[in-house]
mmJSON file of the N, C-alpha and C atoms, coordinates in Angstrom:
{"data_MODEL":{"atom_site":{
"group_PDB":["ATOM","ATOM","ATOM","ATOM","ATOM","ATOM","ATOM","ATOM","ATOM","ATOM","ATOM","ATOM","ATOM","ATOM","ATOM","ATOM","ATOM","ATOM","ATOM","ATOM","ATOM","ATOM","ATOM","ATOM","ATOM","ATOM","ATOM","ATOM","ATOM","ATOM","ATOM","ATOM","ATOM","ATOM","ATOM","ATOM","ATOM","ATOM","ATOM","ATOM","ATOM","ATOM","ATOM","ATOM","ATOM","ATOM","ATOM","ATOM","ATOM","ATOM","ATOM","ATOM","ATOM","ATOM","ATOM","ATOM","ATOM","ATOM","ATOM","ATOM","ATOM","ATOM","ATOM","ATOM","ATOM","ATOM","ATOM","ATOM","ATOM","ATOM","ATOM","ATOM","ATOM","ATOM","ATOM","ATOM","ATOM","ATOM","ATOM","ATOM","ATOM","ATOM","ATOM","ATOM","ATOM","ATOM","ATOM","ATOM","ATOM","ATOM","ATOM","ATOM","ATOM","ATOM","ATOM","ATOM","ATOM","ATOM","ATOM","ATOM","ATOM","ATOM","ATOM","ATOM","ATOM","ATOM","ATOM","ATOM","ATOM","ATOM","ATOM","ATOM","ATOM","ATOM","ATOM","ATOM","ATOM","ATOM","ATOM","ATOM","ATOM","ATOM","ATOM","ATOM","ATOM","ATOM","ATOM","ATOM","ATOM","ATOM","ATOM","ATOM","ATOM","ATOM","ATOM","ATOM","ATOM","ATOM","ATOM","ATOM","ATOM","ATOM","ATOM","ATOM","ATOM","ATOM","ATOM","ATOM","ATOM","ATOM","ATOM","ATOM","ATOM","ATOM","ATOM","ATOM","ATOM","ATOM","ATOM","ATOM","ATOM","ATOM","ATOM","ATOM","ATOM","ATOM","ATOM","ATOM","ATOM","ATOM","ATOM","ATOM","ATOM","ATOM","ATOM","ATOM","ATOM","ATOM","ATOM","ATOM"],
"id":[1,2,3,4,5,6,7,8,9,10,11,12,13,14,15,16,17,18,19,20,21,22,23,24,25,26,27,28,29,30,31,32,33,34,35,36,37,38,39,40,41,42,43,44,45,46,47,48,49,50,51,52,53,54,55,56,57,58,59,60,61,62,63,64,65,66,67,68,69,70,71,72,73,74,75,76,77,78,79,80,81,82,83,84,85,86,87,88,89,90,91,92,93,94,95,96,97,98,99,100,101,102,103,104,105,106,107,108,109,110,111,112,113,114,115,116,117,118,119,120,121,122,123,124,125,126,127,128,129,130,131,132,133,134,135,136,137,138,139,140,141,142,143,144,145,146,147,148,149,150,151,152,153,154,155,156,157,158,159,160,161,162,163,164,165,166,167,168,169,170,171,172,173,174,175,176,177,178,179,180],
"type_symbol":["N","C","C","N","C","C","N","C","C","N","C","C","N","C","C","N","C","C","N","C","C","N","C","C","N","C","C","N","C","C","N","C","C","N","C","C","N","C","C","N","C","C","N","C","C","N","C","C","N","C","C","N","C","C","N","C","C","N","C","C","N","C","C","N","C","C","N","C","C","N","C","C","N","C","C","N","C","C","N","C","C","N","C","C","N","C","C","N","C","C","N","C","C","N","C","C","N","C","C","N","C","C","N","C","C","N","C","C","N","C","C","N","C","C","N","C","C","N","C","C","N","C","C","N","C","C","N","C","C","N","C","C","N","C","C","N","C","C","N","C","C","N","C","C","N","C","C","N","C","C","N","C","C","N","C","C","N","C","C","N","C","C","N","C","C","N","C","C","N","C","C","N","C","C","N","C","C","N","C","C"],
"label_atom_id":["N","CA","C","N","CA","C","N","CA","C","N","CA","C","N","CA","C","N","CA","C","N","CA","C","N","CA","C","N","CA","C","N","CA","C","N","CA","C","N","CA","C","N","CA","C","N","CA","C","N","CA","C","N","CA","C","N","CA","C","N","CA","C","N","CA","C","N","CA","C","N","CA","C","N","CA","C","N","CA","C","N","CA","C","N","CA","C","N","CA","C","N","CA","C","N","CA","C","N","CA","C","N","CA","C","N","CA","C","N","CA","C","N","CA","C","N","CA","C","N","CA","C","N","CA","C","N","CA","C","N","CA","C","N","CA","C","N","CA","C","N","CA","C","N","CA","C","N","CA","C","N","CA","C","N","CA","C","N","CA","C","N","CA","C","N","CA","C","N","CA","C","N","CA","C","N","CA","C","N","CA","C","N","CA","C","N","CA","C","N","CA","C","N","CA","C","N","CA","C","N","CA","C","N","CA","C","N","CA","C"],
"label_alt_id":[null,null,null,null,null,null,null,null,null,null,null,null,null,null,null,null,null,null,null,null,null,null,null,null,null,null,null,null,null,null,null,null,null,null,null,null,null,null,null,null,null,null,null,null,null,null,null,null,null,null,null,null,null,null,null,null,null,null,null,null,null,null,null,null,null,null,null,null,null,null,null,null,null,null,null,null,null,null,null,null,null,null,null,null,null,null,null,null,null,null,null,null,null,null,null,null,null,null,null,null,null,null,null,null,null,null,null,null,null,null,null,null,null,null,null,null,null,null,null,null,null,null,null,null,null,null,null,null,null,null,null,null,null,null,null,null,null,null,null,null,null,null,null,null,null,null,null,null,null,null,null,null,null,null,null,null,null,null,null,null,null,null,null,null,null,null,null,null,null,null,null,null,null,null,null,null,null,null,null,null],
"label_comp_id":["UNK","UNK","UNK","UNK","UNK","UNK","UNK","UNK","UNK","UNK","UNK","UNK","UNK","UNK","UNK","UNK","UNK","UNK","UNK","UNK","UNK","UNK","UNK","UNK","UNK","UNK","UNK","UNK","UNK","UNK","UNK","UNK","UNK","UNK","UNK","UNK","UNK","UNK","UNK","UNK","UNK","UNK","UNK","UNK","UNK","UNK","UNK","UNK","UNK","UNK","UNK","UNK","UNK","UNK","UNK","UNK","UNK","UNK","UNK","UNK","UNK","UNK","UNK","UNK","UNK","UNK","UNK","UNK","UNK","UNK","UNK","UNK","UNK","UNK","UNK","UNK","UNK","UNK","UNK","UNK","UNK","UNK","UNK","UNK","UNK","UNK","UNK","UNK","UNK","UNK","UNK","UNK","UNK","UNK","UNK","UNK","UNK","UNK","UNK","UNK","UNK","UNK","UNK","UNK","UNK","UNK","UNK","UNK","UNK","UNK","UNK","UNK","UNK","UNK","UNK","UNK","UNK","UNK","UNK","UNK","UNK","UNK","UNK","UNK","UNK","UNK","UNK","UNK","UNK","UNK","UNK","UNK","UNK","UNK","UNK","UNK","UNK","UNK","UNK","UNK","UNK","UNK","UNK","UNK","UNK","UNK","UNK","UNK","UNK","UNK","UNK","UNK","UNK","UNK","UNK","UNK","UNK","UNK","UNK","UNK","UNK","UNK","UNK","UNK","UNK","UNK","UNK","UNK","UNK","UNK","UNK","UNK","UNK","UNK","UNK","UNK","UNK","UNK","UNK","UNK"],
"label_asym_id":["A","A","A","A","A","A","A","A","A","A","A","A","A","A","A","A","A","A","A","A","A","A","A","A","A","A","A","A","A","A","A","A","A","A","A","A","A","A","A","A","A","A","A","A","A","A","A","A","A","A","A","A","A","A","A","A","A","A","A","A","A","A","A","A","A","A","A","A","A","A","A","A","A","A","A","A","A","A","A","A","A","A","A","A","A","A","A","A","A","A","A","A","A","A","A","A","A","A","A","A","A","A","A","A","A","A","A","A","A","A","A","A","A","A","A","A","A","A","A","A","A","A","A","A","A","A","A","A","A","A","A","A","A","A","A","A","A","A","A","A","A","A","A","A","A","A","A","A","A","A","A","A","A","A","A","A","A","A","A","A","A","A","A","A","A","A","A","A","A","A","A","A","A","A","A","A","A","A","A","A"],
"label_entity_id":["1","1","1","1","1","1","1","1","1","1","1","1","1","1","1","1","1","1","1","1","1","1","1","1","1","1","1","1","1","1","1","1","1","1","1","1","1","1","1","1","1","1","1","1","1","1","1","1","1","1","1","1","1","1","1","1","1","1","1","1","1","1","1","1","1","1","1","1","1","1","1","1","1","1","1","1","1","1","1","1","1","1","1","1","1","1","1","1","1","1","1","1","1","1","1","1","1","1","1","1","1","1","1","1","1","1","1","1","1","1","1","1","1","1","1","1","1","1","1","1","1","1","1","1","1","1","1","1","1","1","1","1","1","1","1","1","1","1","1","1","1","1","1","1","1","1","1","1","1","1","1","1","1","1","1","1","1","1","1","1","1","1","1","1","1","1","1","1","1","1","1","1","1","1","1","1","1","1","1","1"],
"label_seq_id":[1,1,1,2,2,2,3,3,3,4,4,4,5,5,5,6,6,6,7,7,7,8,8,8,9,9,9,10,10,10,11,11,11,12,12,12,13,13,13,14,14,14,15,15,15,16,16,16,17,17,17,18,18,18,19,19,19,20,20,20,21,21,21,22,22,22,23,23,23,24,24,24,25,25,25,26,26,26,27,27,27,28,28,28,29,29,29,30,30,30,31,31,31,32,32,32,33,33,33,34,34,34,35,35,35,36,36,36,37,37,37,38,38,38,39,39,39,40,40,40,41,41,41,42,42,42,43,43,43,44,44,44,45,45,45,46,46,46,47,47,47,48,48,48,49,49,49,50,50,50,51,51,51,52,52,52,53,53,53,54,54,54,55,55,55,56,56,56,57,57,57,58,58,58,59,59,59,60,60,60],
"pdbx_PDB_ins_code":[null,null,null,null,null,null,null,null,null,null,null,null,null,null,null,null,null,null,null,null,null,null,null,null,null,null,null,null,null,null,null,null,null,null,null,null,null,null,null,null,null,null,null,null,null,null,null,null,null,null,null,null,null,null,null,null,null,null,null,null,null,null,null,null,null,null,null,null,null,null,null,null,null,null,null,null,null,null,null,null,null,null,null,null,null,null,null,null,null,null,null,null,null,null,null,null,null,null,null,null,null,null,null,null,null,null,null,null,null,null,null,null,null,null,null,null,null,null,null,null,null,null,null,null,null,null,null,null,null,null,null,null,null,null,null,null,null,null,null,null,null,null,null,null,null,null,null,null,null,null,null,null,null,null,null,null,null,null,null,null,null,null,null,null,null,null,null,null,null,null,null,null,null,null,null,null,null,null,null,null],
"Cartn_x":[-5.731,-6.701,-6.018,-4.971,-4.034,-3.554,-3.272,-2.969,-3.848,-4.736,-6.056,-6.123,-5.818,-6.358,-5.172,-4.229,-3.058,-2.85,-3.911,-3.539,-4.549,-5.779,-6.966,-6.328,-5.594,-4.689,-3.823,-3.334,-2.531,-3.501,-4.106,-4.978,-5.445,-5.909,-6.734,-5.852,-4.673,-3.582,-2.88,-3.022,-2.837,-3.88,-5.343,-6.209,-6.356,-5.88,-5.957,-5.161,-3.767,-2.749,-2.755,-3.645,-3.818,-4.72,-6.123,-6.754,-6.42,-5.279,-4.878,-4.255,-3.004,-2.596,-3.27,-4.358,-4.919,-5.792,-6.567,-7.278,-5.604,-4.467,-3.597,-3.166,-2.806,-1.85,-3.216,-4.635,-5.091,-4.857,-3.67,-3.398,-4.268,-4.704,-5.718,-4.685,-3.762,-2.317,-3.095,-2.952,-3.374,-4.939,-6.004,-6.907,-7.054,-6.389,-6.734,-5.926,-4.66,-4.23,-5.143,-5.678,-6.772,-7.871,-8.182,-9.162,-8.677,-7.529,-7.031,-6.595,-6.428,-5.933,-7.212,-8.652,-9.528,-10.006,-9.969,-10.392,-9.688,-8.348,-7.164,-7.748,-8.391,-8.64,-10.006,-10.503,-12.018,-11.743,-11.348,-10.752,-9.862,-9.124,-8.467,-9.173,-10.431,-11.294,-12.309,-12.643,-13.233,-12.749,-11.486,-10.669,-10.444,-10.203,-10.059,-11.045,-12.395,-13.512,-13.973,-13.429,-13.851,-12.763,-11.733,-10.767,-11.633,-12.166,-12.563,-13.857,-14.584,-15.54,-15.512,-14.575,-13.859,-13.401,-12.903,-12.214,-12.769,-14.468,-14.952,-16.123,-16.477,-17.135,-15.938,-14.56,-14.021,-13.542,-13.034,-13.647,-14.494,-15.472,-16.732,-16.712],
"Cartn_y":[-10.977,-10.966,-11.084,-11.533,-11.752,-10.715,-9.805,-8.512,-7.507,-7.788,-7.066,-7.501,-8.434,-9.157,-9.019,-8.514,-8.485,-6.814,-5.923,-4.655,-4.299,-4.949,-5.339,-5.533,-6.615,-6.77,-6.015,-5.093,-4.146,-3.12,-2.966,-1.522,-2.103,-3.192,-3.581,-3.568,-4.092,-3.764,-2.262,-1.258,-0.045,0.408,0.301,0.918,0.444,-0.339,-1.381,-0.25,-0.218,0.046,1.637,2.429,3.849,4.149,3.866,3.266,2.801,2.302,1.456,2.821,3.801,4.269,5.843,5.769,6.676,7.063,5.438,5.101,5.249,5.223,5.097,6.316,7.162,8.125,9.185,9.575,10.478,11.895,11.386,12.138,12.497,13.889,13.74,13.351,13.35,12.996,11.974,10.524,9.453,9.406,10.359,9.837,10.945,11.382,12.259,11.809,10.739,10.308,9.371,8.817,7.179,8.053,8.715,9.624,9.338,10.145,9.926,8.929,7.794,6.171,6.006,6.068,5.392,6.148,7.298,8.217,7.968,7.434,7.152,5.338,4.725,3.36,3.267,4.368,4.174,4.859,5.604,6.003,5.108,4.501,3.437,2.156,2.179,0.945,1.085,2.245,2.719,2.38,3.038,2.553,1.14,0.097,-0.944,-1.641,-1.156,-1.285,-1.201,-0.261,0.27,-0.325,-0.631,-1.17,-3.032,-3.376,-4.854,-4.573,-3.57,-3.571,-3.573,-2.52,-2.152,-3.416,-4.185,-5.209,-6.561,-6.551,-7.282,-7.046,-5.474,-5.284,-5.669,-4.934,-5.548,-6.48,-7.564,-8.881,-10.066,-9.29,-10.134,-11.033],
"Cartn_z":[-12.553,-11.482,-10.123,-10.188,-8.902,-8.08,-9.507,-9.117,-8.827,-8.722,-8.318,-6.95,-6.338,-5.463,-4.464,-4.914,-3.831,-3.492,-4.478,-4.347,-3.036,-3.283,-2.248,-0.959,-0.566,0.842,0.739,0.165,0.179,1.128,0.515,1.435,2.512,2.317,3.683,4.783,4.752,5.536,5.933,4.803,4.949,5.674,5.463,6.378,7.58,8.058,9.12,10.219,9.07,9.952,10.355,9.424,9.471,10.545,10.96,11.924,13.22,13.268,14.442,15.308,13.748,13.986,14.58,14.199,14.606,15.798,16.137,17.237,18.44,18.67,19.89,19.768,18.596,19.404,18.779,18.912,18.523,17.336,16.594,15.638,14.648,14.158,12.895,11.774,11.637,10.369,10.167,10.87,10.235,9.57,9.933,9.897,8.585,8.068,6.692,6.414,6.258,5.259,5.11,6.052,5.497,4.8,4.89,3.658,2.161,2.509,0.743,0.354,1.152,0.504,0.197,0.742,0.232,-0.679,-0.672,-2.302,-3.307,-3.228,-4.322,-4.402,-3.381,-3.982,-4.773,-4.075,-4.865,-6.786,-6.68,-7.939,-9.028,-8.406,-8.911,-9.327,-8.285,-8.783,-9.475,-9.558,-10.765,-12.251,-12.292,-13.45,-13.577,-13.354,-13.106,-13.935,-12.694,-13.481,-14.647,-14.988,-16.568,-17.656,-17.065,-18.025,-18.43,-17.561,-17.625,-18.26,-18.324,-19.05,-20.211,-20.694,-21.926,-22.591,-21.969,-22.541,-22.867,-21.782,-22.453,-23.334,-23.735,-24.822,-26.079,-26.125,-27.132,-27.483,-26.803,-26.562,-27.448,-27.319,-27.402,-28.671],
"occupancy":[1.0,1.0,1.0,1.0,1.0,1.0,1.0,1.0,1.0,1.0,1.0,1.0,1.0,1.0,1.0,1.0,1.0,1.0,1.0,1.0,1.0,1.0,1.0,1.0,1.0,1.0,1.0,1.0,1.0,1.0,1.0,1.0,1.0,1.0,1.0,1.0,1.0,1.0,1.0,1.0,1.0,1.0,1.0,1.0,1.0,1.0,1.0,1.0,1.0,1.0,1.0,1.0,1.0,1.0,1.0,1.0,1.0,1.0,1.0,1.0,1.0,1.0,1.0,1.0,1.0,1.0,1.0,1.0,1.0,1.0,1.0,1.0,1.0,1.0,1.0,1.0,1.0,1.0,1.0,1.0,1.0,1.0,1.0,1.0,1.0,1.0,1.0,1.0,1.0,1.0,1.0,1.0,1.0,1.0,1.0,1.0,1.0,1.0,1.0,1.0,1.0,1.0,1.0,1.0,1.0,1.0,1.0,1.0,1.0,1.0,1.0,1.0,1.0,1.0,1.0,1.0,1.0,1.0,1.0,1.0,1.0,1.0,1.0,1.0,1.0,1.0,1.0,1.0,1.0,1.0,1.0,1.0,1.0,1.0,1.0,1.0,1.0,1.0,1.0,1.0,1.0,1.0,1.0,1.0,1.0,1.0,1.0,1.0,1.0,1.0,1.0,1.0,1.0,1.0,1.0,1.0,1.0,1.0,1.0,1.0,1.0,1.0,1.0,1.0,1.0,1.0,1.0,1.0,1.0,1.0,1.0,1.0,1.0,1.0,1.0,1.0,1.0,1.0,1.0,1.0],
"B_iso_or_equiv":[0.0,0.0,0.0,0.0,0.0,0.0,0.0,0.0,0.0,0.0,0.0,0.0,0.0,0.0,0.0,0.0,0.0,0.0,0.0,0.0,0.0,0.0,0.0,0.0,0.0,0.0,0.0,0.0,0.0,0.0,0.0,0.0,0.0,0.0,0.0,0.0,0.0,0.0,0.0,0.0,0.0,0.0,0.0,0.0,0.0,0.0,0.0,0.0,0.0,0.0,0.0,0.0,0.0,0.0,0.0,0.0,0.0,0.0,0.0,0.0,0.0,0.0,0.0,0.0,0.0,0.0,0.0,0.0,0.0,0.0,0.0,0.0,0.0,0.0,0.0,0.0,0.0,0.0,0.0,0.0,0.0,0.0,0.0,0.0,0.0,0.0,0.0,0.0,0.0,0.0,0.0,0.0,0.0,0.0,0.0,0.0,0.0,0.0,0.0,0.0,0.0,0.0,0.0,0.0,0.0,0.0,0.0,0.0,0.0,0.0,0.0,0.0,0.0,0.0,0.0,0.0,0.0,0.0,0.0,0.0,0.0,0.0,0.0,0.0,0.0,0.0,0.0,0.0,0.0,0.0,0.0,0.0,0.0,0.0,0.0,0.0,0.0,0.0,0.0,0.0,0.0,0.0,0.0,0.0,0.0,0.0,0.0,0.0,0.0,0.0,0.0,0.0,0.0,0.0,0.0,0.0,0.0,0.0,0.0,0.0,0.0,0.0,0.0,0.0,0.0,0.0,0.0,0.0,0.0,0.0,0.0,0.0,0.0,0.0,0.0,0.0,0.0,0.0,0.0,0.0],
"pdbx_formal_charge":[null,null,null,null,null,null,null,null,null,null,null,null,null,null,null,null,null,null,null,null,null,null,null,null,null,null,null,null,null,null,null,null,null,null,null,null,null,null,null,null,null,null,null,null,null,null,null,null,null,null,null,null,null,null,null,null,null,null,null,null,null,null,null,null,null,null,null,null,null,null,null,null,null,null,null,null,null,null,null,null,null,null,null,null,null,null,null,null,null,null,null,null,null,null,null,null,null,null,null,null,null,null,null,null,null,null,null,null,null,null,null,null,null,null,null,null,null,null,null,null,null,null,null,null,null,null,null,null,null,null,null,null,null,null,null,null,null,null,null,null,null,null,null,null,null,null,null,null,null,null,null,null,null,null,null,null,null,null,null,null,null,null,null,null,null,null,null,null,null,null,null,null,null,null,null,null,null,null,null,null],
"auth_seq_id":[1,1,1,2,2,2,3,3,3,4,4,4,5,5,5,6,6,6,7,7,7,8,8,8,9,9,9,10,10,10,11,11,11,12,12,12,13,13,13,14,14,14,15,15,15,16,16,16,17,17,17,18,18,18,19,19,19,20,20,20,21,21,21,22,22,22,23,23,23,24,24,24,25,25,25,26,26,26,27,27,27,28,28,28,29,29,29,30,30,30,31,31,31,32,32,32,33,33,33,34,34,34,35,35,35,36,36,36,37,37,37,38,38,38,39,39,39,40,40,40,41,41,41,42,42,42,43,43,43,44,44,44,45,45,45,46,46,46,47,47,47,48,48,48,49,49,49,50,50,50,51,51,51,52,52,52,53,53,53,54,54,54,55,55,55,56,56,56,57,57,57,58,58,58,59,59,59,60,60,60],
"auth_comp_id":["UNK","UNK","UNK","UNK","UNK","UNK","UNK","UNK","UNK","UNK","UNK","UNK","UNK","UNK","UNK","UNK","UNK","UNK","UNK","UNK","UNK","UNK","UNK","UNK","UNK","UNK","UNK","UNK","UNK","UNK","UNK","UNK","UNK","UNK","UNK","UNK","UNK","UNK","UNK","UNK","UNK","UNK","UNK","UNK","UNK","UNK","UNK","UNK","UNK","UNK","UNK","UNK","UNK","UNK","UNK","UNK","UNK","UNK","UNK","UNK","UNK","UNK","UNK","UNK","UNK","UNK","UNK","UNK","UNK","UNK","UNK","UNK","UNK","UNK","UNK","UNK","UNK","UNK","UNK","UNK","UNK","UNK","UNK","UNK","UNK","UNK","UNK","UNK","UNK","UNK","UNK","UNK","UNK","UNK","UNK","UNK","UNK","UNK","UNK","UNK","UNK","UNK","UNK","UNK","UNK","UNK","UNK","UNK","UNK","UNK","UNK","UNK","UNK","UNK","UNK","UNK","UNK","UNK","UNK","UNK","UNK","UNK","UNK","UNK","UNK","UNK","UNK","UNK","UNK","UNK","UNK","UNK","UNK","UNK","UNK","UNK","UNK","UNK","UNK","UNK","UNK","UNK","UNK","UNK","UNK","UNK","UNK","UNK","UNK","UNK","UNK","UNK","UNK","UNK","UNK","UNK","UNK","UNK","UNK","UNK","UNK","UNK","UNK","UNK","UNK","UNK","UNK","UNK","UNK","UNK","UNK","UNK","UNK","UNK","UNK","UNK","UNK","UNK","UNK","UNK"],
"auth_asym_id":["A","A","A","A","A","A","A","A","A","A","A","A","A","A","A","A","A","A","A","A","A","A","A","A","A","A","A","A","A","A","A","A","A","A","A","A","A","A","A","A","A","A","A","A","A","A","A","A","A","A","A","A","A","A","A","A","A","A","A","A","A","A","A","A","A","A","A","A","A","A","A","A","A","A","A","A","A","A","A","A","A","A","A","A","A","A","A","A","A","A","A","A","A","A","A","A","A","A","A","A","A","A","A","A","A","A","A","A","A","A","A","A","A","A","A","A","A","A","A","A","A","A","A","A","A","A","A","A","A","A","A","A","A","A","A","A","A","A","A","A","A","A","A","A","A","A","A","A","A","A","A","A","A","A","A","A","A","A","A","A","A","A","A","A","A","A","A","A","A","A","A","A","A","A","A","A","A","A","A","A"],
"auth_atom_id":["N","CA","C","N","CA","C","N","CA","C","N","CA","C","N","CA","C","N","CA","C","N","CA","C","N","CA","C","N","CA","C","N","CA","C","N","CA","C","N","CA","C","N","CA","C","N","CA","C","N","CA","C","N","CA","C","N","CA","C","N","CA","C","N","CA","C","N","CA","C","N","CA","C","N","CA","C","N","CA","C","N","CA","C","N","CA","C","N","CA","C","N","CA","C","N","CA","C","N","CA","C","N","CA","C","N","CA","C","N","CA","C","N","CA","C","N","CA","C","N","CA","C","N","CA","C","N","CA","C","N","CA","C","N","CA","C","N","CA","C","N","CA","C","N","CA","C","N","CA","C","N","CA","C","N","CA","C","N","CA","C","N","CA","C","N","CA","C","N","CA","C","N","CA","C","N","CA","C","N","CA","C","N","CA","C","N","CA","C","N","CA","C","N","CA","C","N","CA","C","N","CA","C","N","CA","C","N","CA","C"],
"pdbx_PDB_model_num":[1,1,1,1,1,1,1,1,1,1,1,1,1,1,1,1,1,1,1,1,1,1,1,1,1,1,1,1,1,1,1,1,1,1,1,1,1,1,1,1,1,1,1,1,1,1,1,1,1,1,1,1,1,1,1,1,1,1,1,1,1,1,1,1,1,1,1,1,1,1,1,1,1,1,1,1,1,1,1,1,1,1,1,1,1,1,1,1,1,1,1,1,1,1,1,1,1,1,1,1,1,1,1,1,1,1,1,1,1,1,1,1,1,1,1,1,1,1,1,1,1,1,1,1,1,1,1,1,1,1,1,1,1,1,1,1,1,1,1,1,1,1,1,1,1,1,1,1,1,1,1,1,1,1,1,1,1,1,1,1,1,1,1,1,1,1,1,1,1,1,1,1,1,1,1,1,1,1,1,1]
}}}
């Protein structure tokens, strides 16, 4: 669970910093890479998701 939780401040810090980077120097670069970090996190937490589900139907 830790590691869930540190991958979480991982991005939050990546989007922070993609954002920041994008609001000063007007580049679209940063702001379509922060697209695909959050399509690659939402995807990832999907799986995640489903792995803990999985695990506590078999589990049970």
């Amino acid at each position: 669970m830790i590691f869930v939780r540190l991958l979480l401040v991982a991005l939050l810090i990546v989007v922070v910093a993609l954002g920041l980077a994008w609001l000063f120097t007007g580049n679209r670069k940063y702001l379509r890479s922060l697209g695909r970090v959050l399509r690659f996190s939402v995807v990832v937490g999907f799986v995640v998701a489903l792995v803990f589900v999985v695990e506590r139907l078999v589990l049970r």
